[in-house]
C-alpha positions in Angstrom: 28.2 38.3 19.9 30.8 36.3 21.2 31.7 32.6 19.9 30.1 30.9 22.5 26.9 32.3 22.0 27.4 31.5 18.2 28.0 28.2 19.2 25.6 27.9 21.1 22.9 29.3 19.0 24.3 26.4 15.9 23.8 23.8 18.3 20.5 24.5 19.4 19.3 25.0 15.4 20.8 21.9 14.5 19.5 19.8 17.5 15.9 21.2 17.2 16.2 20.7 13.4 17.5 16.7 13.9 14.1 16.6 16.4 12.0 17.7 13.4 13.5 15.2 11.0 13.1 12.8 13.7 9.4 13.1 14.9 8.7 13.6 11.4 10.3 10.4 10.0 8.5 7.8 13.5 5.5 10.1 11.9 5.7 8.7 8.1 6.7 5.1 9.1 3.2 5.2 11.3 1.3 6.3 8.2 2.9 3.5 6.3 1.9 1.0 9.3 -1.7 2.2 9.2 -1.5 2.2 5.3 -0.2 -1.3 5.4 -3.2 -2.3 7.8 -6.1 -0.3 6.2 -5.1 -2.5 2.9 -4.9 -6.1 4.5 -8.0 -5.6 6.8 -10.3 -3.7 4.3 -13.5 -5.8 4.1 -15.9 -5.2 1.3 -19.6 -5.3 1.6 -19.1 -9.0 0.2 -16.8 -10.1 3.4 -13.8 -10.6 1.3 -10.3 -8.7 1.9 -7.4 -8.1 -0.1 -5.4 -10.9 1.5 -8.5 -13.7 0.7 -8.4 -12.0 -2.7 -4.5 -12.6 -3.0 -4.6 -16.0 -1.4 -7.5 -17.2 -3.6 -5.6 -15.9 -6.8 -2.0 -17.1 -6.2 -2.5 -20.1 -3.9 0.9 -21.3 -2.2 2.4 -18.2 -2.6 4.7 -15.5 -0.6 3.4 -12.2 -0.2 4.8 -9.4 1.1 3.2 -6.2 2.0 5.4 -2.6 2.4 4.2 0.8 2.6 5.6 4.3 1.6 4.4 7.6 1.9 3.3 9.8 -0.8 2.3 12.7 1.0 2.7 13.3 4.6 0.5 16.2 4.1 -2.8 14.7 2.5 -1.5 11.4 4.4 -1.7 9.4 1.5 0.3 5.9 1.6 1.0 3.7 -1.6 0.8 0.0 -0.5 2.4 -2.7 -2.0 1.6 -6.5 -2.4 4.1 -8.2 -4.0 3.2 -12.2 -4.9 6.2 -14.5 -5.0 4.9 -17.3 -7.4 4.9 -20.2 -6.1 5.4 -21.7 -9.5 8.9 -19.0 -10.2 8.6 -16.6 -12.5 8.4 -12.6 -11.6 7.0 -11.6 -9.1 3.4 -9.5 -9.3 2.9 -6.6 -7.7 -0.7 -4.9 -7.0 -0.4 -1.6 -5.6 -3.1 0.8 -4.1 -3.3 4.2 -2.7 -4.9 4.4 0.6 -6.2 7.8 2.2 -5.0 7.2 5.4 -7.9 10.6 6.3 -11.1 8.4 4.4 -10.0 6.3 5.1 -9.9 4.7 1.8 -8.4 2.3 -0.6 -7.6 2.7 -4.8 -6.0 0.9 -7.6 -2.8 2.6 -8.1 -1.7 0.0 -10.9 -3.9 -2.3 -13.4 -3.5 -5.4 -10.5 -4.9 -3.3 -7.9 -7.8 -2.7 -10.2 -8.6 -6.2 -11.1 -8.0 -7.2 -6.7 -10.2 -4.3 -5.7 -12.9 -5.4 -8.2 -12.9 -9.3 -7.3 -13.3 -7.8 -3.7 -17.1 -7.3 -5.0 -17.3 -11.1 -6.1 -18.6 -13.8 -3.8 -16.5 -16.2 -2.6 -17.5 -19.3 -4.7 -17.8 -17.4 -7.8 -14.4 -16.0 -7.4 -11.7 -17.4 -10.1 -8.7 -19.0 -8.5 -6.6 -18.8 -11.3 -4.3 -15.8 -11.6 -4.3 -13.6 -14.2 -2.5 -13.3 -17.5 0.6 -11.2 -16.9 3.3 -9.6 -19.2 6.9 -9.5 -18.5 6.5 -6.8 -16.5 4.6 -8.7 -14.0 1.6 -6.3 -14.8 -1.5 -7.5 -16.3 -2.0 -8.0 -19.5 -5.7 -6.9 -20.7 -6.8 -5.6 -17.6 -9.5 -3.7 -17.3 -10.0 -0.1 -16.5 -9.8 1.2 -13.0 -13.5 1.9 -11.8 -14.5 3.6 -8.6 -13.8 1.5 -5.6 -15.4 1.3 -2.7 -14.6 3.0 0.5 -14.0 1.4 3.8 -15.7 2.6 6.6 
């Protein structure tokens, strides 16, 4: 083989690998999107959603909501909300896993937990107050992750 066909065969691996890392980058950053909208539209059986949940726990404050894949394969997304007290302090962050095929939507920390399980509670008997937190801006006491629902 001569060098130009050596060349050439280098340039044409490289260019379809930069493709593949390409598409499959615009690929994961979709995932996240949909992750990111599964969590903030998911409506429970009782009409609430993780933002009403969020907004009725930490009135006032900032939250943010990012995504990041966990495996483009399964298409799993871990989503998180992080709360900017209004009050200062650290900010809390709930995260859940959402399968991105269920679709559907779990706890993937002990704030997670406690917002997927006040999704179940009805509006008014909902408690505004947020909960007790450690340092680590995870809660303190929380209780154990039980099987959430599904969206549909």
């Amino acid at each position: 083989m001569d060098a130009r066909k050596v060349m050439l065969a280098i340039m044409t691996a490289l260019a379809a690998s930069a493709s593949v890392v390409y598409l499959q980058r615009r690929f994961d950053a979709a995932d996240e999107k949909n992750g990111v909208e599964i969590a903030q539209k998911y409506r429970a059986p009782s009409g609430r959603t993780l933002v009403d949940v969020l907004e009725q726990r930490h009135p006032r404050s900032t939250v943010s909501w990012s995504g990041f894949e966990q495996s483009s394969c399964f298409q799993h997304v871990r989503v998180d909300a992080r709360v900017s007290l209004s009050e200062g302090g650290l900010p809390l962050d709930y995260q859940f896993d959402i399968d991105l095929n269920g679709p559907s939507i779990h706890p993937a920390n002990p704030l997670g937990a406690e917002a997927i399980a006040a999704l179940d509670k009805s509006r008014a008997a909902a408690a505004p107050l947020a909960p007790s937190t450690s340092p680590t801006g995870t809660a303190a006491g929380s209780p154990s992750a039980s099987t959430p629902p599904s969206s549909q």
